[in-house]
N, C-alpha and C positions, 0 to 999 in steps of 0.2 A: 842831085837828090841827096840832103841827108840820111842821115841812119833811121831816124824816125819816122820819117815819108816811107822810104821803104819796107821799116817792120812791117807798120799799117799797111802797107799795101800790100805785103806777104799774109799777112793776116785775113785781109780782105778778099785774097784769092784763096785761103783755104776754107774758106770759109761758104763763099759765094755757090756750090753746090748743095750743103744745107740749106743754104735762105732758097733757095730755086726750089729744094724738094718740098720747104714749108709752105709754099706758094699756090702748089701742085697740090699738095694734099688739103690745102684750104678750100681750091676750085674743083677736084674732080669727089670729093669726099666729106662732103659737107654734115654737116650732124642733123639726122633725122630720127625721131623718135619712132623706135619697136610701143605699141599698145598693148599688143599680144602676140605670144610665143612662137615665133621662127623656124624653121625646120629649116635642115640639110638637105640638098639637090643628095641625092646617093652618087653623083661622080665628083662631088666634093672634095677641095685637097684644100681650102684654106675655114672652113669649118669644122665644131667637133660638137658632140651634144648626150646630151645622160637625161633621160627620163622621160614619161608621158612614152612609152610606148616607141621612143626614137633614141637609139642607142647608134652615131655616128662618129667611128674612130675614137671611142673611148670602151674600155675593158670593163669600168666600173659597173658594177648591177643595182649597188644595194640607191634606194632612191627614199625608201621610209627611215624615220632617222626616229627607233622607238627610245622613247623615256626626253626625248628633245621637244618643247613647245613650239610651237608656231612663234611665239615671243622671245625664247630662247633661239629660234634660228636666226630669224630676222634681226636679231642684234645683233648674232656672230656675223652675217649679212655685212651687216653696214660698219661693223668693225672692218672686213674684211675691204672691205670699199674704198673707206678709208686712207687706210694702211697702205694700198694700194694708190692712191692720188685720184683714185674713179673719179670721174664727173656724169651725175644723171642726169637722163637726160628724161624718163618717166618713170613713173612711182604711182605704186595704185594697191589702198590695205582696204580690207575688211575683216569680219571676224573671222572669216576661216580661211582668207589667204592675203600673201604679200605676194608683189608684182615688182620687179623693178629691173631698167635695162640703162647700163651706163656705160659709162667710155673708157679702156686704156688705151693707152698709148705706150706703142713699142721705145726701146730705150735709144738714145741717141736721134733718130731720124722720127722717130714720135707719131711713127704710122697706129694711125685709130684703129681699136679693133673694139666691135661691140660683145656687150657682155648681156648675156640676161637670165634673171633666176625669177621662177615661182615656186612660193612656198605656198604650201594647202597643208591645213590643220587635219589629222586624222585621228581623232577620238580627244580626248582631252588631254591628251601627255606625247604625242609623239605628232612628227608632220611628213610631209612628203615633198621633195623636191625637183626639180626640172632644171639643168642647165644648159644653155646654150650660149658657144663663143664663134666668131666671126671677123676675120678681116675682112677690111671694107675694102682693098685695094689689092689688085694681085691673085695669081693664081694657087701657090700654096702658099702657107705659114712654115713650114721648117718647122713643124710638129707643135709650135707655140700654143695652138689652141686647146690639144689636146691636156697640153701642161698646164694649161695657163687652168682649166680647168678642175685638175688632181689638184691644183694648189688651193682651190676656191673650197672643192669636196672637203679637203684637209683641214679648211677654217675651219666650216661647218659642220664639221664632225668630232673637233676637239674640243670639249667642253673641259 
């Protein structure tokens, strides 16, 4: 065996438990579209959520976001989405609210975790929001939801 056969094939075998897990998470966690807003089971350890009345594994209270439009969040929204690699999977506006539930995927091993935010307009200058995060696989997240959330709050609060 040359040097080259071998690299590859060194490569091949460090490799070969990522491609399995990509496999894995293709067949047991396939992408299915949220329509409408998700709650947490309350013995929940791989979800987190802020608003609507369901405050799970998250500290955050404030959910009215005054002097901020519905058009102003919704951009900082989809900036944040963005920036992020999101991929949606549904999207649903009218005038007094945005809908939208998309995908990240954890770093390296690229386990899916669904995301989803509704914005509602409250008065003409400020809106209100609801977010809820979720891995689709596994029983806890390693606090990522809860994070992965303050950091989405953060978008959309930084004007």
């Amino acid at each position: 065996m040359n040097t080259l056969t071998k690299t590859l094939a060194g490569v091949f075998l460090l490799l070969s438990p990522w491609f399995l897990v990509q496999v894995f998470i293709l067949i047991a966690a396939p992408d299915e579209a949220f329509e409408e807003m998700p709650i947490c089971s309350d013995s929940s350890s791989n979800c987190a959520h802020i608003g609507g009345g369901e405050y799970h594994r998250m500290d955050l209270t404030t959910v009215v976001l005054e002097g901020q439009s519905l058009e102003e969040t919704t951009s900082l929204a989809l900036e944040y989405i963005d920036d992020q690699g999101g991929d949606i999977l549904f999207e649903s506006e009218s005038e007094s609210e945005y809908f939208v539930h998309f995908v990240e995927h954890t770093p390296f091993w690229l386990f899916p975790d669904d995301v989803v935010l509704l914005i509602t307009a409250e008065g003409d200058n400020s809106s209100k929001i609801e977010l809820h995060s979720e891995s689709r696989l596994g029983r806890g997240d390693l606090g990522v939801n809860p994070e992965r959330l303050e950091t989405f709050y953060e978008a959309l609060t930084s004007d």
